[in-house]
C-alpha positions as CSV (number, residue, x, y, z in Angstrom):
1,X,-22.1,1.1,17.6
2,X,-18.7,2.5,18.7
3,X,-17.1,5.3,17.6
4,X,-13.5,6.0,17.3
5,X,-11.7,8.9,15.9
6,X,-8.4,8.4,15.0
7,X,-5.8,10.4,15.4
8,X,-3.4,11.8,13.0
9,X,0.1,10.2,13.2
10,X,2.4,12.6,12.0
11,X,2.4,14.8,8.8
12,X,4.3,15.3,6.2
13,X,5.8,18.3,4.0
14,X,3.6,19.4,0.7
15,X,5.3,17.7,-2.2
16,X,5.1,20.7,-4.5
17,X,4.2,20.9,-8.4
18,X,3.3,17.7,-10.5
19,X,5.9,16.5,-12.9
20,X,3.8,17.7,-16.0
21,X,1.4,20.1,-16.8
22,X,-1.5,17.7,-17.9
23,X,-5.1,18.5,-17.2
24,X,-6.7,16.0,-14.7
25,X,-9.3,13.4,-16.2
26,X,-12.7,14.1,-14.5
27,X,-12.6,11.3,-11.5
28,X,-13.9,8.1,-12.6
29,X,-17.1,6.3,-11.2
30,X,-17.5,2.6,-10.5
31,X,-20.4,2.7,-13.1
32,X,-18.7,1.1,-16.4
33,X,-20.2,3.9,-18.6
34,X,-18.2,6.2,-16.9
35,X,-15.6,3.6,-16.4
36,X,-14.8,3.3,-20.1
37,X,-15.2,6.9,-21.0
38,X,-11.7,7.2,-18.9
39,X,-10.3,4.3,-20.9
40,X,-9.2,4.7,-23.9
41,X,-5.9,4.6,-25.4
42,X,-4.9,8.8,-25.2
43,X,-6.0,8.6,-21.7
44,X,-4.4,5.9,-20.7
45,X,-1.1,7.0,-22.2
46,X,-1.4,10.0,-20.3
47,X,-1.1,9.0,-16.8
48,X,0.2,11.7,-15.1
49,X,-1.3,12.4,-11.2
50,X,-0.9,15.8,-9.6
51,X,-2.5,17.6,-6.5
52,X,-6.0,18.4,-7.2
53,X,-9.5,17.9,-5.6
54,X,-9.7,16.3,-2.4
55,X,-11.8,12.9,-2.4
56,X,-14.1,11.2,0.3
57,X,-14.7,7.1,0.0
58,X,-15.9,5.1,3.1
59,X,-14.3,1.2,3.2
60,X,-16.6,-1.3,4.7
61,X,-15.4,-4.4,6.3
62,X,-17.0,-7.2,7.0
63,X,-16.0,-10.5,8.6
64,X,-17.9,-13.5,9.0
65,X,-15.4,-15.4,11.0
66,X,-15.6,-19.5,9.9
67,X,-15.8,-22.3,12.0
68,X,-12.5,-24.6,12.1
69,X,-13.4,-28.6,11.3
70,X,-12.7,-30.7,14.4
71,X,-11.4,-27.9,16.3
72,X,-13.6,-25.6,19.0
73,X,-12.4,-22.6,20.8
74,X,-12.4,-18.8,21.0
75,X,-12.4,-16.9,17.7
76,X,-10.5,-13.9,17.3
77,X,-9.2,-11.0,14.6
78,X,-7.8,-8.4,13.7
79,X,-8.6,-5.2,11.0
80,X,-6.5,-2.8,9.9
81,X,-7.9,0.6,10.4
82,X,-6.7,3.9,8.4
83,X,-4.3,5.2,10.7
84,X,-1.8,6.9,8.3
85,X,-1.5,10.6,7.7
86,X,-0.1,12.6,5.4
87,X,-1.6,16.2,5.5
88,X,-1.0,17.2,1.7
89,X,-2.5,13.5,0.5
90,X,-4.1,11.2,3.2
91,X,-6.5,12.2,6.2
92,X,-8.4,9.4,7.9
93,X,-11.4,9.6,9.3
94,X,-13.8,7.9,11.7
95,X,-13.9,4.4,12.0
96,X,-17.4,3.0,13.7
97,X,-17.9,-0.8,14.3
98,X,-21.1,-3.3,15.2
99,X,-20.2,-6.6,16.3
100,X,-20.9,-9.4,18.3
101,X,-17.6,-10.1,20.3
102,X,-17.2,-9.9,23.9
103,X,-14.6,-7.3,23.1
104,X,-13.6,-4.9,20.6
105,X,-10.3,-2.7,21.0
106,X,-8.4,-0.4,18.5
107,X,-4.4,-1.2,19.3
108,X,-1.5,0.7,18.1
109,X,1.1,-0.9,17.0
110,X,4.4,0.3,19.8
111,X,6.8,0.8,16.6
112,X,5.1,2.1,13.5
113,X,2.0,3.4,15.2
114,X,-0.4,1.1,12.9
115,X,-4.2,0.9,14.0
116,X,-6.1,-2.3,14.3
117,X,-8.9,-3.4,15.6
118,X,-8.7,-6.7,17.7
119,X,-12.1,-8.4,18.7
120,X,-12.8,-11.0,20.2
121,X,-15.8,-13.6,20.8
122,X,-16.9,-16.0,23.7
123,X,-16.3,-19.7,23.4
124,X,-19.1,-21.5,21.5
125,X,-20.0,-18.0,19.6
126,X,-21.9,-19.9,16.2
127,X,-21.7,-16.7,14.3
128,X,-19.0,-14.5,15.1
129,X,-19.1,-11.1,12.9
130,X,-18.2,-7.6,13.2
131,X,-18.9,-4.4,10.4
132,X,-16.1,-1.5,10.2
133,X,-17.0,1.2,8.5
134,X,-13.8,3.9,8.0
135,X,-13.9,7.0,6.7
136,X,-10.9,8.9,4.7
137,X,-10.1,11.4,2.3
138,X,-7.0,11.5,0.0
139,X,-5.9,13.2,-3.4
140,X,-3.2,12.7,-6.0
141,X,0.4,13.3,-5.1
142,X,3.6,14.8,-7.4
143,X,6.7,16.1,-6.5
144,X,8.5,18.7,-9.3
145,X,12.1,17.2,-9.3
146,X,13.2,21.0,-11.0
147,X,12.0,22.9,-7.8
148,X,14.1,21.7,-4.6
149,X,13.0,23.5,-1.8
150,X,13.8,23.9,1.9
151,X,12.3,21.1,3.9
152,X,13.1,20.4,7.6
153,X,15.1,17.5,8.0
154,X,13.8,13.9,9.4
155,X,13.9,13.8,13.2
156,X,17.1,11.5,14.1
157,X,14.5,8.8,15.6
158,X,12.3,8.9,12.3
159,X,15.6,8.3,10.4
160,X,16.7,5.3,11.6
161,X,13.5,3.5,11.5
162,X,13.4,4.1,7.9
163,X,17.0,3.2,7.7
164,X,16.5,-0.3,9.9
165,X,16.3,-3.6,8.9
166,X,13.4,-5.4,9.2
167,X,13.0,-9.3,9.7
168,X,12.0,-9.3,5.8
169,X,13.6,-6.2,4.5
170,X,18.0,-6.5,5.9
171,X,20.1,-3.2,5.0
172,X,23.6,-5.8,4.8
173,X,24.6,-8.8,2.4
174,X,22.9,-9.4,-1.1
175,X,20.9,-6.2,-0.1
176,X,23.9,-4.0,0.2
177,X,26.1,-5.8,-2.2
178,X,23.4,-5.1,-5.1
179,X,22.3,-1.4,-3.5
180,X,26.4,-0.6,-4.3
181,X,26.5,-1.7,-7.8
182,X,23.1,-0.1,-9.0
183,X,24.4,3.6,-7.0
184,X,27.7,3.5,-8.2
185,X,28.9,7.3,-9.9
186,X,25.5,8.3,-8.6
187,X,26.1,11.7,-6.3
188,X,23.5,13.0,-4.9
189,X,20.0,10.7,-2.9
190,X,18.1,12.0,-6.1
191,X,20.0,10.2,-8.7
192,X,20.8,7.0,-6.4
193,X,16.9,5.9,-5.5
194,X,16.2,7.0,-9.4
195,X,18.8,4.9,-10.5
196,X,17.6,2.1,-7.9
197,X,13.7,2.5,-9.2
198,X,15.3,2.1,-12.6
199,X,16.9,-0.8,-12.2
200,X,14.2,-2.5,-10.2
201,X,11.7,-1.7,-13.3
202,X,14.5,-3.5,-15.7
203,X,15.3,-6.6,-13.5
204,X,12.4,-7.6,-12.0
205,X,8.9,-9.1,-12.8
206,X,5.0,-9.6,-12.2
207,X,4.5,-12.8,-11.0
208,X,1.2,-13.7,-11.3
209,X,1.1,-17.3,-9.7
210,X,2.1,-15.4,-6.5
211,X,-0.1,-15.3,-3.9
212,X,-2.0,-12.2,-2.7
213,X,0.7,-9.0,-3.0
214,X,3.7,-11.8,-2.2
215,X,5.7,-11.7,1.2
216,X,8.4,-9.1,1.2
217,X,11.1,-11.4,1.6
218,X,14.0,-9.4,-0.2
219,X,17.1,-10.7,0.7
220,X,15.9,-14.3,-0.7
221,X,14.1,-12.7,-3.6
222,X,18.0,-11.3,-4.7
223,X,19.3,-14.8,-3.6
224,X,16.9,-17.1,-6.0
225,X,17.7,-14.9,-8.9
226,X,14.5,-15.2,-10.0
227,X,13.4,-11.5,-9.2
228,X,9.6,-12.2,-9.4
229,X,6.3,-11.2,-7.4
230,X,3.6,-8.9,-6.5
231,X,3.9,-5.0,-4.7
232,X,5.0,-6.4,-1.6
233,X,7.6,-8.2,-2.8
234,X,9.0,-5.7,-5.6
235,X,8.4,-2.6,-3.3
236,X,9.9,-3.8,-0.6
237,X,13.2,-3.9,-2.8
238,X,13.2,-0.9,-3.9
239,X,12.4,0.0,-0.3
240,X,15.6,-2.3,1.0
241,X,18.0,-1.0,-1.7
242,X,17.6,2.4,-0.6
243,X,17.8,2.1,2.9
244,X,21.2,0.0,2.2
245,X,22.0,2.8,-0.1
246,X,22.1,5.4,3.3
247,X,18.2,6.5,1.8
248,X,15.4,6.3,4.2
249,X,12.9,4.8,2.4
250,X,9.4,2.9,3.6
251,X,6.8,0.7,2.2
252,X,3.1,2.1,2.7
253,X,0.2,-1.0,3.1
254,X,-3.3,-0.2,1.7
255,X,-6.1,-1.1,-0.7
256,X,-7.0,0.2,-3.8
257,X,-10.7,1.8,-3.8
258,X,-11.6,3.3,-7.2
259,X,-10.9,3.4,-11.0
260,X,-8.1,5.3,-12.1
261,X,-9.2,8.5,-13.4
262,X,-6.4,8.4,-16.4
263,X,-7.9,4.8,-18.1
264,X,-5.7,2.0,-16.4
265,X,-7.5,-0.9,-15.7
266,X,-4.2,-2.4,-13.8
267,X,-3.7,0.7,-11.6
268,X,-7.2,0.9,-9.4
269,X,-10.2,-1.1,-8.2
270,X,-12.7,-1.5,-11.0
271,X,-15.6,-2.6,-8.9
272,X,-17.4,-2.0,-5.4
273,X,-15.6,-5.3,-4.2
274,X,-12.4,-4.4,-3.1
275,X,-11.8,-7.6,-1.2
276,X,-8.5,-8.5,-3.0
277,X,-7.2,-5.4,-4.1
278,X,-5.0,-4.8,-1.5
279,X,-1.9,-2.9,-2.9
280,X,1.4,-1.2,-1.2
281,X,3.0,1.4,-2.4
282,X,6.6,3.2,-1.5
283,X,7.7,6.3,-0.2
284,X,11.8,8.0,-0.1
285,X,13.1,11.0,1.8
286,X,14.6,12.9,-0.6
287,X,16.6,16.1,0.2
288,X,15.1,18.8,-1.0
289,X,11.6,17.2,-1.4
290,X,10.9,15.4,1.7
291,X,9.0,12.1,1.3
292,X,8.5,11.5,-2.6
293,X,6.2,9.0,-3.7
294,X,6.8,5.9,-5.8
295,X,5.7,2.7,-7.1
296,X,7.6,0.2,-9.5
297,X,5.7,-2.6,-8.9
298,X,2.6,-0.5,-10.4
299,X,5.0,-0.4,-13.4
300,X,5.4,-3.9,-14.1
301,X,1.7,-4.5,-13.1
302,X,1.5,-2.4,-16.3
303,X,3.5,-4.3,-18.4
304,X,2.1,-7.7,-17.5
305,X,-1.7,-6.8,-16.9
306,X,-2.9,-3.3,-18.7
307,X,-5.4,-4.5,-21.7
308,X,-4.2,-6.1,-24.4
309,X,-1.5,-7.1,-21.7
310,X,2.5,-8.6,-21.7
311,X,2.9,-5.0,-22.9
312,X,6.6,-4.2,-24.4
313,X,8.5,-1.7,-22.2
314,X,8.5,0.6,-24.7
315,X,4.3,0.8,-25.0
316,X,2.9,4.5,-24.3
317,X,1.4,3.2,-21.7
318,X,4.4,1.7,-19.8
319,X,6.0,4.4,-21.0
320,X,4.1,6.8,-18.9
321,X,3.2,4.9,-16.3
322,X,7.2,4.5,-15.6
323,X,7.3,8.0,-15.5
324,X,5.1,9.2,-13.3
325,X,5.3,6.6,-10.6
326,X,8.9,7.9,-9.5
327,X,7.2,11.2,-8.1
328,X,4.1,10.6,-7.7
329,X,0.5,8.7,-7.7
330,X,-3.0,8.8,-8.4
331,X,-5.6,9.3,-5.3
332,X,-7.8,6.0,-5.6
333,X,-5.8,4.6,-2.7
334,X,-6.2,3.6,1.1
335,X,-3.4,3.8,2.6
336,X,-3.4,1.8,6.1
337,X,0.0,1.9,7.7
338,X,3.7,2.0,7.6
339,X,4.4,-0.8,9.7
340,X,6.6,-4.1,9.5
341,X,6.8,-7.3,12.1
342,X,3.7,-6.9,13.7
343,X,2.5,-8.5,16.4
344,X,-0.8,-9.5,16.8
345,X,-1.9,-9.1,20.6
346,X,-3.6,-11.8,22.2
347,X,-2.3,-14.5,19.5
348,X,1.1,-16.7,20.0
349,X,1.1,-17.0,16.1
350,X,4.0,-15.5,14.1
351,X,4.3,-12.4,13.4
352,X,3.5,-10.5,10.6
353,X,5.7,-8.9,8.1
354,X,3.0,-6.0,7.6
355,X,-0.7,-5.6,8.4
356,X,-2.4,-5.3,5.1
357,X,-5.2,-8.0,5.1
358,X,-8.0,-8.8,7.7
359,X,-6.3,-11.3,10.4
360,X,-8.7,-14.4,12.6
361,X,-8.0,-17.2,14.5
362,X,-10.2,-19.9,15.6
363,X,-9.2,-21.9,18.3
364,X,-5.5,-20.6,18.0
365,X,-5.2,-21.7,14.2
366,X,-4.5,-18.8,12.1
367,X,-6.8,-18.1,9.2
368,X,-5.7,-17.8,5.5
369,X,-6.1,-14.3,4.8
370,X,-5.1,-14.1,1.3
371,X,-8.9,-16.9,0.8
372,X,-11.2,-13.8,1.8
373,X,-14.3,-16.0,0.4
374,X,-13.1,-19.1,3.3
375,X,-12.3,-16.7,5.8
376,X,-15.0,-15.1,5.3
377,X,-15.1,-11.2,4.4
378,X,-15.8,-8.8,2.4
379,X,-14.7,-5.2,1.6
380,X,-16.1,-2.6,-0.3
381,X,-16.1,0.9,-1.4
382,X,-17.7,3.9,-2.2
383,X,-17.0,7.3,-3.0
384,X,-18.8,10.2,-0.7
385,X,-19.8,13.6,-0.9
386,X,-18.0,15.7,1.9
């Protein structure tokens, strides 16, 4: 077994008070007695996250790399590991591995400092596997919008990454044009990435034919006029139209991990299998606040998919949920990495517009990552005591 304990990457300010004074819901359990204590209708109307108890889960991973028909060669892959830290909501812990590749190497990502681990296995391997367990503790987040205080400015290098294009994310054209019309009147960053997070919850839509959390692809998203799709895709717009809006803004890559604690079935993992609920979520720097958290893809998830579901917008429980999630989010949330166009080392496949899912290769053909049963692997989690 080998050991690794990652460092922290860089912390951010305290986001202050929650947005409302509502007593926390005891944490859920994955047991469904406890499950559907926390879910019914007066808790789910009241979802409404603030700092609180810190939590423990540990994230296993395992991959069972498949055999390619007609096609021999080396297998490899590549894990995202919990590399991300934020020191008032996110601390990862130690990641340990057993495997049988030849090799087995955590890489950092040059740009965005994500953490993988890249194996792999000897030519001829039948069965190649490896186990990660990771270790991590997080909380709920808020940030009280009516208590601006003092925080130290983005360094000038952190600021234009968040204000940069990416291959699937560009700052100029559509992105721009539409960033102008929805800030327009608006003064200060406050009311501009509101006013964008608005308008993103009115004009777009969960797509549920698309696969896994969609592929960020924003500028052709605006283009089709068809503004549909998963976290990836709707997050990374509100992420684009801030950053062509002068806001630095960033898209955060993770898995969900438990049950919310307020009684949404949409908004957390609702079983030990976590193999498919991967889930991004966004962050803005605010004046005043510092990074603020937000997620309006969680919001339409809510209108589509929380029980009865096709919920109207004006439903307590989209209601609430649209509320909350400009400012803050609940703690049942791994969050992996920041990062966009990755590279995978050792493969001369594409790159990747961000590291979210388990990656392999066999014999140089790229695996379908979003098919974790053909792939194979499996995740789970579990909550921990300290």
């Amino acid at each position: 077994m080998t050991k690794l304990a990652l460092p922290r990457r860089r912390d951010l300010l305290k986001a202050g008070a929650a947005l409302a004074a509502i007593a926390a819901v005891p944490s859920a359990l994955f047991s469904s007695t406890a499950f559907a204590q926390a879910a019914g209708p007066a808790a789910a109307a009241a979802f409404a996250p603030k700092p609180g108890k810190w939590r423990d889960f540990e994230v296993v991973t395992v991959l069972d790399v498949k055999p390619v028909e007609g096609k021999s060669g080396p297998a490899q892959a590549w894990v995202p590991l919990p590399s991300y830290t934020a020191s008032d909501w996110m601390k990862p812990g130690e990641s340990t591995w057993k495997t049988n590749a030849v090799t087995a190497e955590v890489v950092t990502d040059p740009h965005y400092g994500a953490q993988m681990l890249h194996l792999t296995w000897a030519e001829g391997e039948a069965k190649p596997s490896v186990e990660i367990t990771s270790r991590f503790s997080t909380r709920d987040r808020a940030t009280d919008f009516s208590a601006p205080g003092s925080v130290a400015a983005l360094s000038a290098q952190e600021r234009a990454l968040f204000l940069a294009s990416t291959d699937l994310i560009p700052t100029d054209g559509i992105v721009k044009a539409t960033a102008d019309r929805i800030t327009v009147g608006k003064a200060s960053d406050v009311e501009k990435s509101r006013a964008i997070y608005e308008w993103v919850v009115e004009n777009t839509y969960r797509n549920a034919a698309t696969r896994g959390c969609g592929t960020g692809d924003v500028a052709s998203l605006l283009a089709s006029g068809n503004i549909g799709g998963k976290c990836a895709d709707l997050n990374a717009l509100f992420v684009g139209l801030n950053r062509a809006a002068g806001i630095p803004a960033r898209d955060l890559y993770g898995i969900r991990v438990a049950p919310s604690a307020f009684g949404y079935k949409s908004l957390g993992a609702n079983s030990p299998t976590i193999s498919k609920a991967q889930h991004c979520r966004a962050e803005v720097w605010l004046d005043g606040f510092g990074w603020v958290a937000t997620d309006p893809a969680d919001v339409r998830k809510v209108v589509l998919e929380e029980p009865p579901g096709k919920n109207a917008m004006d439903d307590a429980k989209v209601l609430a949920a649209r509320k909350a999630l400009f400012g803050s989010w609940e703690g049942n949330w791994l969050a992996y990495n920041d990062g966009h166009d990755i590279a995978l080392p050792g493969s001369s496949g594409p790159k990747l517009g961000f590291l979210m899912y388990p990656q392999a290769e066999v014999a140089s053909l790229r695996q379908d990552c979003l098919d974790p049963d053909a792939f194979a692997y499996a995740i789970t989690a579990r909550e921990v005591s300290a």
